[in-house]
N, C-alpha and C positions, 0 to 999 in steps of 0.2 A: 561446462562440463566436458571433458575430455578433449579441450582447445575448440570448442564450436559453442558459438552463443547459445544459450537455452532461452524459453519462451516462457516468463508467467506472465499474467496477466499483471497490467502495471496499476501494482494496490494503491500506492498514492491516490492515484488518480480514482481508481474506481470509491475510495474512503472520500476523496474530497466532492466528486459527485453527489454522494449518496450524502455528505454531511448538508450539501448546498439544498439536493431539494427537502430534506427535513426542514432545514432553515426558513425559508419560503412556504414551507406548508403550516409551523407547530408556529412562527412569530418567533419574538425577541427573547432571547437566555435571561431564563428567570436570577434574581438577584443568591438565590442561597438553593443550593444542590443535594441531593441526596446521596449524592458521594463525595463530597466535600470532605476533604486531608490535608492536613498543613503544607501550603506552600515552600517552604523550608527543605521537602523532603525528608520531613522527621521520621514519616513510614519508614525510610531505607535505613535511614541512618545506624540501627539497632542491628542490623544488620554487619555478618563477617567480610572487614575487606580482604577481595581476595591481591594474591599477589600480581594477577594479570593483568594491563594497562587496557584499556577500553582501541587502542589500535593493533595490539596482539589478542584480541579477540575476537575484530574483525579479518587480521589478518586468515586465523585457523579457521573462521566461519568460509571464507571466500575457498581457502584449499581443501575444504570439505566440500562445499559444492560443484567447486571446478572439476573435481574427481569421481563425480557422480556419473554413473549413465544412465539413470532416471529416477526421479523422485515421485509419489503421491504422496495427499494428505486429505484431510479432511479440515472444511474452512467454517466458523463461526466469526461472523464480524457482526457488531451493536455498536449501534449511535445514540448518546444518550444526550440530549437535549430539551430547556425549557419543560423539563417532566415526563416529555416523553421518551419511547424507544422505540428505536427504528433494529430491525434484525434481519439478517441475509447468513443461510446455512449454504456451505457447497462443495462440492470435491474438486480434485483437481489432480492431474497427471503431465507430466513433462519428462524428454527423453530429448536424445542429442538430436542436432538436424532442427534447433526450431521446431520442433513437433509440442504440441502440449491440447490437453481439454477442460475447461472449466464449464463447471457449471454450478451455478448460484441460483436458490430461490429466495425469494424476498416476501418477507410477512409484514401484517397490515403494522403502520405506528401505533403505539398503543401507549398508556400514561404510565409510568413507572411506579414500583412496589416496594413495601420496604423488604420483601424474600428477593430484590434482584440486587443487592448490598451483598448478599453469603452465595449468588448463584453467579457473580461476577467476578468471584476470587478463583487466583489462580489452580487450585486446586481441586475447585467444585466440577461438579459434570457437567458437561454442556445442556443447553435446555431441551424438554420435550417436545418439539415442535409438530407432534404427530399429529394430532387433530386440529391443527389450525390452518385454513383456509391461505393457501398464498395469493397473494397482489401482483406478481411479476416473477421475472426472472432472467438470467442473462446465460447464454452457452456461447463461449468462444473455442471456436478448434481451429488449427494451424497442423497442416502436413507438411510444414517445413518452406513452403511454396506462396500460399493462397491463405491469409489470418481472414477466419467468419466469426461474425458478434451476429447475435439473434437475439433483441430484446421483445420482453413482451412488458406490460404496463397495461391492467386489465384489460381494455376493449384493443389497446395498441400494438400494433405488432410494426417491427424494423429489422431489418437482413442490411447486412452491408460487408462488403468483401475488400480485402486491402492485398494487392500482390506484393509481398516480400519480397520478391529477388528486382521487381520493377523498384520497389522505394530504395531498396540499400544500392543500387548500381546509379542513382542519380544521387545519393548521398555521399558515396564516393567523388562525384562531382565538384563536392561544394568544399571552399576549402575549410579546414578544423571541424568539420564535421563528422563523416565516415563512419565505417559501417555501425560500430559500438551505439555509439549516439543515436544514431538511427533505428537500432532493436531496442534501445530503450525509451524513443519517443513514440513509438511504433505499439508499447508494452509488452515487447519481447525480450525484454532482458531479463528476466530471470530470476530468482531470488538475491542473485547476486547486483544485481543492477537496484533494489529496494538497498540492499546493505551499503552496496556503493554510497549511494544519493546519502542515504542517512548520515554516512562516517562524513564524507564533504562538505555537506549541509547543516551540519550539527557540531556543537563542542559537548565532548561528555564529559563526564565527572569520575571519581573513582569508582571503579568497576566492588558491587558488591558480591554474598554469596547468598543463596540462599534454600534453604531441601524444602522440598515439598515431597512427601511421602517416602521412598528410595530416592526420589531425583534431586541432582543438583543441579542449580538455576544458577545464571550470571545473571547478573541484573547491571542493564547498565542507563543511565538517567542523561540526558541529553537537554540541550536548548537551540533556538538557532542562533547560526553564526550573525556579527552584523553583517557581514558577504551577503547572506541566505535574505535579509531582509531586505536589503537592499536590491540586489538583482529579481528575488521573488515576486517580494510585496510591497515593494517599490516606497522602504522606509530608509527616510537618509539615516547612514552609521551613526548619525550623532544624536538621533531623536532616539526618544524614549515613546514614542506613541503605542498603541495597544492593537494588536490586531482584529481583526473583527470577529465579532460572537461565536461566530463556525469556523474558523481556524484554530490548531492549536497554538499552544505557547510553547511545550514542552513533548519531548516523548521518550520511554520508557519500552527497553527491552527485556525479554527475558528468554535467556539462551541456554538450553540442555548442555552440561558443562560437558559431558561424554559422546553427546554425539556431533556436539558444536550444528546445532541447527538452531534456526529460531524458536521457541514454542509461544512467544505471543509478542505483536509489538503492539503500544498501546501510548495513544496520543491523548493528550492532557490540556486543561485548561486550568487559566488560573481566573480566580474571584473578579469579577468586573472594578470591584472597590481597593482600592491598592492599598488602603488600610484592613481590609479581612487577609492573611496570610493563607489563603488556601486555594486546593487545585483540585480539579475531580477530573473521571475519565469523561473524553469527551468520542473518541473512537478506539476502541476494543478488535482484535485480529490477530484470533487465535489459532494455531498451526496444529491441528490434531493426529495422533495416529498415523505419526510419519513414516514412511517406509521409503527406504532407499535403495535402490538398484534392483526394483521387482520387476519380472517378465513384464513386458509391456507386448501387445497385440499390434500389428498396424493398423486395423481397422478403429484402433480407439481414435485416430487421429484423423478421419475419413467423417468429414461435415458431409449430413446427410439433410436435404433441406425439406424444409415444410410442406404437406399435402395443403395449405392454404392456398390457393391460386389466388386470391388476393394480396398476399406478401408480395412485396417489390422490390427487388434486388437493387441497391444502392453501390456502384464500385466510387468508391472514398480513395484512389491510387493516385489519381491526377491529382486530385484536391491535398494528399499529405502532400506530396512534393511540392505541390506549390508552395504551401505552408513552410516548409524544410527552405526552398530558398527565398521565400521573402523574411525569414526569422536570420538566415545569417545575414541578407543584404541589410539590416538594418542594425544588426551586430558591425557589420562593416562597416556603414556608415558613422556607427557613435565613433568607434576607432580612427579613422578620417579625420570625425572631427578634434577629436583632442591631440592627432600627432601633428608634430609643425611641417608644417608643405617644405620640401626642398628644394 
């Protein structure tokens, strides 16, 4: 926004966490889903095309943010697995300067309903979560300087501090890396750094339309590339192999045609049986009550830490960077080996 990196927390990552310890907790994806929809994409299909291509609607999304000089929202992400749901409610604020605050609580897994079918659609109100006991929870804040993650996980609690301006000046360092790369491995790139990842990662399809109450939705339907599987999930281009239970297949946007923002990106899975033609949602990440360019405080961005004297401050600084150069030395090194020595 306004030529300086912005900070969101990096959703990939935090959906693909949160899909892995579901995984591990609820066991193997049951054979037939309670959101179970044609593979095909027959949902969309009935659907108006619009006339905007799925890379001129990334482009207006990125010139909408870029021009932002701060954003809130309100966050509702669900994992829906093997029967059960996993759900994490949170807010979230970002402003120029790398400055942002998240914060996420996480409610207990619980077995899924046939009322979470009509409370999952894009329309419906987000759930009541008032009288339910949370399990955990995570606050990340960045003054622009210094990014703190505080998780708890009932009895557990974790602080760990990453200095930004130390990772991106040794990222500078390495070469094709620099600074971009590094706010987005970092999970400070931004909403635009999710959009990024996505358009690169992903080939769409024709861009649909669709109103939900006054609002018009882009909807736009996605797979990954064989690039994405290959360098990802380490599938050769030419296999047809399946990826595993907790990853998706597919993902599905849907974007406020007026204010070009997201309002939910939502990752897909298809039928384990490649004769059943069907996909359900496998992770839901929904963008609420967006508000762009509200006063922001500085003090919102001012980690204040735990009266726990038992919390143990973790600095993770030395450790990304090491991470950061041993991920390109061995990007160099495949490159080595396939070009001919002169």
């Amino acid at each position: 926004m306004k030529h300086k990196p912005q900070t969101l927390t990096s959703w990939v990552s935090l959906a693909a966490l949160a899909v892995f310890a579901a995984a591990i907790t609820i066991g193997p994806l049951c054979p037939v889903s309670l959101f179970a929809q044609p593979q095909s994409g027959d949902t969309q299909s009935g659907l108006a095309k619009s006339d905007l291509t799925s890379q001129q609607v990334f482009e207006e999304i990125s010139t909408t943010l870029n021009g932002l000089d701060s954003l809130s929202c309100e966050l509702n992400q669900t994992i829906d697995m093997a029967g059960k749901r996993f759900q994490a409610v949170g807010k979230y604020m970002q402003a120029t300067g790398n400055r942002m605050r998240l914060e996420y609580r996480i409610f207990p897994i619980r077995a899924t309903n046939a009322s979470d079918v009509a409370a999952s659609a894009i329309d419906s109100e987000p759930a009541d979560t008032s009288g339910v006991k949370i399990t955990g929870s995570l606050t990340q804040v960045s003054d622009g300087s210094v990014l703190w993650s505080y998780w708890i996980n009932g009895d557990q609690k974790k602080l760990t501090r990453r200095n930004i301006q130390e990772i991106l000046e040794a990222a500078e360092q390495v070469s094709g890396y620099g600074t971009v790369k590094g706010l987005q491995d970092l999970g400070v790139g931004g909403l635009q750094a999710l959009m990024a990842n996505l358009q690169a990662g992903m080939e769409f399809g024709a861009v649909r339309e669709q109103t939900v109450g006054n609002t018009k939705l882009l909807v736009l339907s996605g797979r990954w590339t064989k690039q994405s599987r290959k360098d990802i999930f380490k599938i050769p281009e030419d296999s047809d192999a399946s990826l595993p239970d907790y990853l998706p297949d597919y993902v599905r946007l849907y974007i406020d045609a007026e204010a070009m923002l997201p309002r939910r990106v939502q990752y897909l899975k298809k039928h384990p049986n490649p004769e059943q033609k069907q996909i359900r949602p496998l992770i839901t990440l929904d963008f609420r009550a967006l508000k762009p360019n509200v006063a922001v405080q500085d003090s919102t961005f001012e980690f204040v830490r735990p009266e726990d004297e038992k919390v143990v401050e973790t600095d993770l600084t030395s450790q990304v960077i090491d991470t950061i150069k041993a991920t390109a030395g061995i990007k160099g090194a495949a490159v080595d080996a396939v070009e001919p020595q002169k």
